[in-house]
N, C-alpha and C positions, 0 to 999 in steps of 0.2 A: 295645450301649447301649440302654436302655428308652428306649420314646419318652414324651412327656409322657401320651397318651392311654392307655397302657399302664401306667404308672404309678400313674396317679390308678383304674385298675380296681385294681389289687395293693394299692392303699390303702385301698380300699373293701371289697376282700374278709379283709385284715387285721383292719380295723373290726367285721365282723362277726362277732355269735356263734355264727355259723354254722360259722364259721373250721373247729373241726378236722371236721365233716363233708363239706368241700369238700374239705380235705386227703387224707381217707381216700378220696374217689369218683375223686381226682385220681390218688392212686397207685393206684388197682385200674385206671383207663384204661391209664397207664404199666406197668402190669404183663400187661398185656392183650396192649399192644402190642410186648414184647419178647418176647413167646413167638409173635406171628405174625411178626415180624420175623425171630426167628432160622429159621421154618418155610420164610418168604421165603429167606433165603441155601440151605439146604438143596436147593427146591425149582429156580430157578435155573440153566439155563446159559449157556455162551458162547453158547448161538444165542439168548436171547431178550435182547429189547429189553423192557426192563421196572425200574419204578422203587418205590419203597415209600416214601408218604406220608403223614404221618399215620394211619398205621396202616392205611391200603387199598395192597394191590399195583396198582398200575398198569400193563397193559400195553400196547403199544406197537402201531399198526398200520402196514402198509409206507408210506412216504412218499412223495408226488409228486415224478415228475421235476424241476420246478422248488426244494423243498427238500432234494433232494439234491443239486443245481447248488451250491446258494447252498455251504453245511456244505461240499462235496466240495472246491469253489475256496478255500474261507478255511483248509480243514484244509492243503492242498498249501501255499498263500503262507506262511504262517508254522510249518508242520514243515520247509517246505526250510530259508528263513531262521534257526530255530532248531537243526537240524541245522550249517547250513555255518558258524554262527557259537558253537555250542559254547554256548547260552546254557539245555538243559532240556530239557524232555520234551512234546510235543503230542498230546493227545488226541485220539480220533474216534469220536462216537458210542457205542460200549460199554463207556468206561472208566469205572466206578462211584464215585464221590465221598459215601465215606459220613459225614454229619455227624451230630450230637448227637441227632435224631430220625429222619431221615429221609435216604432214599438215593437219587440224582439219577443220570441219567446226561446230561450237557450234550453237545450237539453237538461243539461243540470246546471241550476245556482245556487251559490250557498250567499248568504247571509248572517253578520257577524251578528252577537247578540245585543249589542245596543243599540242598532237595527231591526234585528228582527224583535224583538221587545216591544215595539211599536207597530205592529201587524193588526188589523180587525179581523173577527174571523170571516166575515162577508167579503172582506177585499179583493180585487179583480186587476188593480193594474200598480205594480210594485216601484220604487226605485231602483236605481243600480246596485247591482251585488258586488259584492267584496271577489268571487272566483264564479267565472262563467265559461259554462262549457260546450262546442258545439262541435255534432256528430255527423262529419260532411257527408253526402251524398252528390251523384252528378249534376242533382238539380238544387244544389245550395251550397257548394261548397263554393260558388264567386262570392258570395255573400259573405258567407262564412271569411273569407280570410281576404273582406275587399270591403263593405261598408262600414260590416256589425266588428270589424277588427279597430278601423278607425273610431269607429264609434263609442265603442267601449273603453279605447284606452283616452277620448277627448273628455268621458265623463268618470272618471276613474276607477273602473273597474281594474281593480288592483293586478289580479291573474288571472288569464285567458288560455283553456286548454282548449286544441283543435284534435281531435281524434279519428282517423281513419280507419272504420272498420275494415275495409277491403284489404289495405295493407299490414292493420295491425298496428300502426304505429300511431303515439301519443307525441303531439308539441305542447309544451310548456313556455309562456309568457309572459315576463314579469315586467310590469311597468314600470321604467326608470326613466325622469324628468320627462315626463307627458308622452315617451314611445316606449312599443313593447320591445323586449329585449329575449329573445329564443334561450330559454334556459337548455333545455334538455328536446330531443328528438329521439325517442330510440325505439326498437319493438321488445325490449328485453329489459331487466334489472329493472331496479325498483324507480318510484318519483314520488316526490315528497311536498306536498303542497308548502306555498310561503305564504298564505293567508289562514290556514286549519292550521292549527299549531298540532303539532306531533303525528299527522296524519300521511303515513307514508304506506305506499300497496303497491307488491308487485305489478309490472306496465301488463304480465299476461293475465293478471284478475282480471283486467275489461275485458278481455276477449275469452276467458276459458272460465266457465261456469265453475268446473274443480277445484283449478286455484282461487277462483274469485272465494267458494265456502272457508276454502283454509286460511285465505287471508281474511275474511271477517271473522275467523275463529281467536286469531292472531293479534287482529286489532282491539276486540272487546275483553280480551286477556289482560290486557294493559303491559 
């Protein structure tokens, strides 16, 4: 969905007589960027952490103990739960979700099963998932809640969780008529995903190892 503000540029720039030389600088950009693009997959392997945005590769530096706590706990509570409940497929970290421009790789995605039913085991660069999750740090949290926000909700990435390790707190996003809508913010009480059916975990399982065991004790209980 355009937003109003985006709209009224696309109307502006229609209005103009400028019109087909915008057209022509637009497609030499686009064309620019799928010959670095395809240079990026080439280049690429399973050992690098690296993403392609708007035309720059991005890569990736090792992550603080504390943001691998958070991603390492949320990946286990809802791959076990998705696993024992036969409901898809969970990401971690290097599985590549490649959309219409650009190619992300989210901390944790899940994947519905009539979706992920369609996986090879050799595959390298996935569709949009059903819930994607990313685990800001100083040097990706513009990204985090400024491209890969718009991005994922233009291709329907149904729920977008943002997780701040530093503060502890989780946002929850649910896509309502083409924008995200902030369900929940909190660092306490529980969050319940609306794409995992029945998958609900204390907000301090990502961040505390103890509660994280008791709440996958909790969860595989049924």
């Amino acid at each position: 969905m355009i937003r109003d503000s985006e709209q009224h540029l696309l109307e502006q720039l229609i209005a103009s007589p400028k019109l087909p030389q915008y057209a022509q600088q637009l497609q030499a950009v686009l064309a620019r960027e799928v010959l670095k693009r395809q240079d990026f997959y080439n280049q690429i392997s399973e050992d690098d952490k690296a993403e392609f945005i708007n035309g720059e590769i991005i890569l990736h530096s090792p992550v603080r103990l504390r943001h691998n706590t958070a991603s390492g706990n949320l990946y286990r509570l809802l791959s076990s739960y998705v696993i024992a409940y036969d409901l898809g497929y969970v990401g971690h970290e290097k599985i590549m979700v490649s959309l219409t421009r650009n190619d992300y790789e989210p901390d944790v995605c899940y994947f519905a099963k009539n979706t992920a039913s369609q996986f090879q085991p050799d595959q390298m660069r996935f569709p949009a998932p059903d819930l994607a999750v990313e685990v800001v740090s100083k040097s990706t949290e513009a990204n985090d809640r400024g491209i890969k926000f718009a991005d994922y909700a233009a291709h329907g990435v149904q729920e977008y969780w943002i997780i701040d390790p530093e503060a502890e707190t989780v946002e929850q996003y649910q896509l309502e008529e083409g924008e995200y809508v902030l369900q929940v913010k909190a660092k306490t009480g529980t969050i319940e995903s609306t794409t995992v059916a029945g998958f609900i975990i204390p907000i301090r399982a990502i961040f505390d190892e103890t509660v994280s065991r008791e709440a996958l004790r909790m969860l595989l209980r049924g």
